[in-house]
C-alpha positions as CSV (number, residue, x, y, z in Angstrom):
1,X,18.7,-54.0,-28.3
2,X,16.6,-52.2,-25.9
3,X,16.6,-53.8,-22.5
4,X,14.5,-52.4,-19.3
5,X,15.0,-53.2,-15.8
6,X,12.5,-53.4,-13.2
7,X,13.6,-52.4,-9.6
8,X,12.1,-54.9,-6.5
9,X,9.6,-53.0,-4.6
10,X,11.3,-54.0,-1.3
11,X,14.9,-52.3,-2.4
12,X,16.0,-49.3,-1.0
13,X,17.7,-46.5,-2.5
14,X,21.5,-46.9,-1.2
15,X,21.5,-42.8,0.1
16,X,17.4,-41.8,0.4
17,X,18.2,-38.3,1.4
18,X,20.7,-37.2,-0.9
19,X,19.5,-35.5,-4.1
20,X,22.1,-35.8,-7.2
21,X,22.5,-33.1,-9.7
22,X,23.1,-33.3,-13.4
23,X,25.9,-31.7,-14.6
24,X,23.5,-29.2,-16.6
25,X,21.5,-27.9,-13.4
26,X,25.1,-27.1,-11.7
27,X,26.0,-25.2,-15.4
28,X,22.8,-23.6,-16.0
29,X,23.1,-21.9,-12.7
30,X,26.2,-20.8,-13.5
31,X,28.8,-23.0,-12.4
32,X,29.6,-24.7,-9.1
33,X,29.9,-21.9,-7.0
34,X,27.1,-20.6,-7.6
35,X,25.5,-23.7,-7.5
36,X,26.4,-24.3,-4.2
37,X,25.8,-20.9,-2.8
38,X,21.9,-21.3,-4.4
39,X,22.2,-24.6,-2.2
40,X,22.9,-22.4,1.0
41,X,26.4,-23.9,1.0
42,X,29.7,-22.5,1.1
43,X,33.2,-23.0,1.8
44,X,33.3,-20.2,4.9
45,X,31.4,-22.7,7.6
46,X,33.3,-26.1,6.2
47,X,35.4,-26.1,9.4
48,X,31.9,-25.8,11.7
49,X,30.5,-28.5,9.9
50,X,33.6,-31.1,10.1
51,X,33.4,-30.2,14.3
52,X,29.8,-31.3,14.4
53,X,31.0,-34.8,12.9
54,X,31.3,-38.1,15.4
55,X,35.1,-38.8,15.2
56,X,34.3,-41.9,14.0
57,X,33.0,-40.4,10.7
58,X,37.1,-40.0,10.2
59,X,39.8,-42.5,9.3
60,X,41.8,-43.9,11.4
61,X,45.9,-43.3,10.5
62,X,45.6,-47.1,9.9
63,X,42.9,-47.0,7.3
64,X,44.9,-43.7,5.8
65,X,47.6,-45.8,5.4
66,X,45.7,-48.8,3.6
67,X,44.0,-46.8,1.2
68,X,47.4,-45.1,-0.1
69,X,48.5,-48.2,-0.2
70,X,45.3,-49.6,-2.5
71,X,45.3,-46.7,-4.9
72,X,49.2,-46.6,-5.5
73,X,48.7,-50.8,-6.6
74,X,45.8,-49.9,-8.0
75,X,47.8,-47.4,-10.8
C-alpha cells in the first residue's frame, strides 16, 4: 500500500533554520567529531556559548524536578 501525503502550503516547518543530518553524512565524514569540527563546532567554546543564552532558555529547579519525576513514571 503506497500512501503519499501532501503538506498545506500555509504550514510551517516546526525549526526553519535548523538543517538535520543523516546518519551517513555524519559517517562519511568520518564520525561525529569530525563532523562537527567540519561544522565549525567544538566542545572548547561550549561554556561561551551557554553564557550568551537568556536565563530563561534554562529550567527552572521546579521544572528539573518535574521532568525527573515524568521520566522515572514514565520507565
Amino acid at each position: 500500500m503506497n500512501k503519499t501525503s501532501k503538506l498545506s502550503e500555509d504550514l510551517q516547518p516546526l525549526f526553519p533554520n535548523l538543517k538535520s543530518y543523516s546518519i551517513d553524512e555524519i559517517i562519511a565524514a568520518g564520525g561525529t567529531t569530525a563532523f562537527a569540527n567540519k561544522l565549525g563546532k567544538n566542545f572548547e567554546n561550549i561554556e561561551d556559548r551557554l553564557k550568551k543564552l537568556p536565563q530563561d532558555s534554562f529550567l527552572t529547579d521546579e521544572e528539573v524536578a518535574e521532568a525527573i519525576k515524568t521520566l522515572n513514571q514514565s520507565k
